[in-house]
N, C-alpha and C positions, 0 to 999 in steps of 0.2 A: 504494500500500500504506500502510493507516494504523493503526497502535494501538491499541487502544481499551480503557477500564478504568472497572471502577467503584471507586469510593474507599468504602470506611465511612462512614455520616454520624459527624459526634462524634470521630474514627481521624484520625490522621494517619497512617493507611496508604494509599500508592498515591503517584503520581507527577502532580503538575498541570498536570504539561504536557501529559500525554495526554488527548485528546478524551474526556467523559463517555459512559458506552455512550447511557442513553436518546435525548438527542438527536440522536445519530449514527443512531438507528436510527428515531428517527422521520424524520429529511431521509430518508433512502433511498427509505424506504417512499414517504412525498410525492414522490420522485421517480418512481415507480415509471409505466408507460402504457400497459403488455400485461399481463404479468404477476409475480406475486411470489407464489414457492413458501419456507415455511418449514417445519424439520422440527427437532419440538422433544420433549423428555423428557414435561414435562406443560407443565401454564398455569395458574398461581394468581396472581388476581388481586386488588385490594382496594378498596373506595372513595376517589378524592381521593389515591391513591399509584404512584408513578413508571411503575407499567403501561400508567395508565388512558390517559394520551399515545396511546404505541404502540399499543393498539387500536382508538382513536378514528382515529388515521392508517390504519389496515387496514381500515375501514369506510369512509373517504372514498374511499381505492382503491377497495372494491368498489362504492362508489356512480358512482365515473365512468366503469365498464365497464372496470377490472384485473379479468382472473380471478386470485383468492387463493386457494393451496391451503394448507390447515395438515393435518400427521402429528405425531400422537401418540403414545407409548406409550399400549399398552393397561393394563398394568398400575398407571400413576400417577395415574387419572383422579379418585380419592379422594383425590390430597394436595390437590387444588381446594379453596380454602372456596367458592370459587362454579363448579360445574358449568359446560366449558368451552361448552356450546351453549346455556345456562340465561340468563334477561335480554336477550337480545339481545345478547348480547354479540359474537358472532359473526355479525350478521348478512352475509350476503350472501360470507359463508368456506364455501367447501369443506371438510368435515371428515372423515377417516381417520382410523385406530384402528391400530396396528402390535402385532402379538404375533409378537414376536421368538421366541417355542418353539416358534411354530406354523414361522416362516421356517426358522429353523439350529439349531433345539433345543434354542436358552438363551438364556440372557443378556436385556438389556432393548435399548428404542430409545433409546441415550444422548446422542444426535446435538444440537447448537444450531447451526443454523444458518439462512441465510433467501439466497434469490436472486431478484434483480430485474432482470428484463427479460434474465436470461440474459446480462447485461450484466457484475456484479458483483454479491460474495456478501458474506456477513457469518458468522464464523466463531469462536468462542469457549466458557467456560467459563461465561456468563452463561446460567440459563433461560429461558422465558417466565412468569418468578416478578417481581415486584416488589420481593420480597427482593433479589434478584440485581442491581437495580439499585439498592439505596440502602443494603445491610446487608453482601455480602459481600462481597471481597478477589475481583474477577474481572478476568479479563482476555481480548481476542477482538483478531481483523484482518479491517479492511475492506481488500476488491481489488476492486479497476476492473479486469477484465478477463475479456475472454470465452474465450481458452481454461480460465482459472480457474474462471469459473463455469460452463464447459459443463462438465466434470468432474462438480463437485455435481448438476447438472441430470441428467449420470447416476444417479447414486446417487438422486435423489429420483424421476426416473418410476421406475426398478425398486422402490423400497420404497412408492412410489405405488399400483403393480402390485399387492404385496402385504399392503398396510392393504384394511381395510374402512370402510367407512358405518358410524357407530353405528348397530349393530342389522341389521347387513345381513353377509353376505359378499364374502372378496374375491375378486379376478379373479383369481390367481395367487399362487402361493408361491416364482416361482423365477423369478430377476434376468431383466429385458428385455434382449434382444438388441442391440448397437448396434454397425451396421456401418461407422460413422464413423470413423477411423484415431483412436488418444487424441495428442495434441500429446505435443512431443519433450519431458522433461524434464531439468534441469530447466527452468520458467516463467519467461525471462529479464525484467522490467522493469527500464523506464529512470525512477527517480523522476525524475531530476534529470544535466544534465551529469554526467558522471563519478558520480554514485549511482545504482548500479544493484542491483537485487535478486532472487536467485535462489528461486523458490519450488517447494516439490517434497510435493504433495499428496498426500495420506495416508487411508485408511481402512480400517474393522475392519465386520464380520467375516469371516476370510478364506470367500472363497466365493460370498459374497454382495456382490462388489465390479466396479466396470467393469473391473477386470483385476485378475491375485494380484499382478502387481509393484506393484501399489501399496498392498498391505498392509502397516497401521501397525504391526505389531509388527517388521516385517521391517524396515520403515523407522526406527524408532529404534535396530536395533540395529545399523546401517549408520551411523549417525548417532553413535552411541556409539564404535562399532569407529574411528571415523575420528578420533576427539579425539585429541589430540595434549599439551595443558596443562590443562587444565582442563571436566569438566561440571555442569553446576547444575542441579538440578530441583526443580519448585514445583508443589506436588499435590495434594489434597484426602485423598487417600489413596495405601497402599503395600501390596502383596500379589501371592502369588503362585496365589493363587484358593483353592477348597476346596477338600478333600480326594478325588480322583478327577478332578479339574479342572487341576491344578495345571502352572504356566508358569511353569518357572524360566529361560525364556530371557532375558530385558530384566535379571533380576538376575545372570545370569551373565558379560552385557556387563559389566556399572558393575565387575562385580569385576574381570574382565578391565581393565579401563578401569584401575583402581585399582593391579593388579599390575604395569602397566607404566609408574607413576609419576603416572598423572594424577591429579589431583586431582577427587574427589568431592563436592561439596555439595548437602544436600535439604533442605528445608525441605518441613514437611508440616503438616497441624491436628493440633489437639489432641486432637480426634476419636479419632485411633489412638490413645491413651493406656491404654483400655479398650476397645480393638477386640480379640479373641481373636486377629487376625494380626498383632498387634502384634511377635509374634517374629520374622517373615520379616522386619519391619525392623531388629530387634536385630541380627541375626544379620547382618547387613548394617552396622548400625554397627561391628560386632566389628572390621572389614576394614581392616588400615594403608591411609592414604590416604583413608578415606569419613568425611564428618563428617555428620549428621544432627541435627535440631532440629525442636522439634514449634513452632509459632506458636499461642498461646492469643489471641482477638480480642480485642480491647477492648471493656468494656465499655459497656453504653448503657441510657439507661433513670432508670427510680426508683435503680437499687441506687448508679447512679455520681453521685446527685446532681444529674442531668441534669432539663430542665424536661421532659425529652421524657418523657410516662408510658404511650405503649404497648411492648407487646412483641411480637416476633418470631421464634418457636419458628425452630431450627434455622438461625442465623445468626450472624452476628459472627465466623466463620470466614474465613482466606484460602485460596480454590479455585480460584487461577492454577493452570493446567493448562498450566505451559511446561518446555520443556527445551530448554539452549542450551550447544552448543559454542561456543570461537571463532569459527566459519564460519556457525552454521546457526540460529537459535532459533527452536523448533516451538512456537506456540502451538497450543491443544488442546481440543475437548470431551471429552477420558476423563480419567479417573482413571488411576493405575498397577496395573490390571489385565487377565487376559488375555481376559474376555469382555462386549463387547457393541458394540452399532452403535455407532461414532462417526468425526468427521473432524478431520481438521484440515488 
């Protein structure tokens, strides 16, 4: 089990002791000999920028006979500046399209993750954005291990099942069947003599999962229920959905959490500042015991003086997607809301 984080360029935000994602993510993939399934939001990529790595190592897989599948959202294919099948970029990738209203009748495909050889997976708040490796405040876990990655490998052939072909239809809208027993959890590893670590995998949305106990919302608030001194969370956002949507369970854990003394901390972006649900957070700092702070990123570029004179719409945010008791820290591809795919 390993860490893994992108730092800000220009920031002294993040920890350097932790592995940088892109070349973490490119050794895997290089490792990779059968196959590597990744299932990601969208894919914007850019000339000469932290991406271009990773899909030149996804190309050399598919050039030495790995089958590569990549799942998309359907809905994000326009945040591309470069069209994810367009250049070649993709050559010799399997590509699917996931419309999550078509699947559970909401929400998007929020999911970042990738798995190699069914072996070990890679799990985090990073996209398959360039941004995401050089601009924002992210954080994900690699694991070595295959009852780990068989898990994901369920959830990727059923949403497999239910993506299309650009331009084609899919084979199904409703999760593949799998007669396989799920492993006991939680997922004991042994890093290390005496370090060992318990991992207890999670995903949304309920329904559309290799079983309901292992839905993520159920699972943090088991998670929450359980703290004892102290919970921290760090989140790109905070809400409790919109109006006729609305999940006030995970907020009524922290409060619960709160009322019986424990200690509250969240850190979120700055983003919520002018987000219209910015009250469902108010109203949450209100709470004796919860503290709450927005993190504005630092800046980069012309305006800070920097030699650096490109820009990068919609970055210099921190978008750690973790939540840790004493006992447990969930790193995470969701936000703190109640709908759409994601794992952790």
């Amino acid at each position: 089990m390993q860490l893994v984080e992108t730092r800000p360029v220009e920031s002294r935000l993040g920890n350097p002791a932790l592995a940088a994602a892109a070349p973490v993510w490119v050794e895997m993939i290089d490792g990779a000999t059968r196959t590597l399934d990744l299932e990601e939001f969208y894919l914007a990529t850019w000339p000469g920028e932290p991406l271009s790595p990773v899909l030149e190592a996804m190309r050399r897989a598919a050039k030495r006979g790995v089958a590569v599948r990549l799942i998309l959202d359907t809905g994000m294919l326009d945040s591309s500046p470069l069209p994810p099948d367009s250049l070649g970029l993709l050559a010799g990738v399997s590509l699917r399209l996931l419309d999550m209203k078509k699947v559970s009748g909401g929400g998007v495909q929020h999911s970042k993750y990738f798995i190699v050889d069914d072996r070990e997976v890679y799990v985090g708040s990073q996209n398959l954005d360039w941004r995401s490796l050089k601009h924002i405040h992210e954080l994900g876990v690699r694991a070595r291990d295959p009852r780990i990655a068989g898990l994901f490998t369920r959830v990727f052939e059923s949403d497999w099942q239910a993506a299309a072909p650009p331009g084609g239809a899919a084979a199904g809208t409703t999760p593949v069947a799998v007669s396989a027993p799920l492993p006991a959890l939680p997922i004991r590893l042994a890093q290390a003599p005496g370090d060992t670590v318990d991992v207890w995998p999670s995903f949304s949305p309920e329904g559309h999962i290799p079983d309901a106990s292992l839905w993520d919302r159920d699972a943090l608030v088991r998670l929450i229920d359980g703290a004892r001194r102290e919970i921290v969370v760090q989140s790109l956002t905070y809400g409790l959905g919109r109006p006729g949507r609305r999940d006030s369970t995970l907020d009524e854990a922290l409060r619960r959490a709160a009322g019986r003394g424990v200690k509250v901390r969240l850190i979120l972006s700055d983003w919520e500042a002018d987000n219209p649900r910015i009250g469902d957070l108010q109203r949450l700092a209100r709470v004796p015991g919860v503290e709450v702070k927005l993190r504005c990123g630092p800046g980069w570029g012309p305006a800070t003086g920097s030699p650096t004179t490109s820009t990068a719409p919609a970055t210099r945010r921190s978008r750690c997607a973790t939540a840790r008791s004493p006992l447990r820290p969930t790193p995470s591809s969701r936000s703190a809301g109640p709908r759409a795919r994601s794992s952790r």
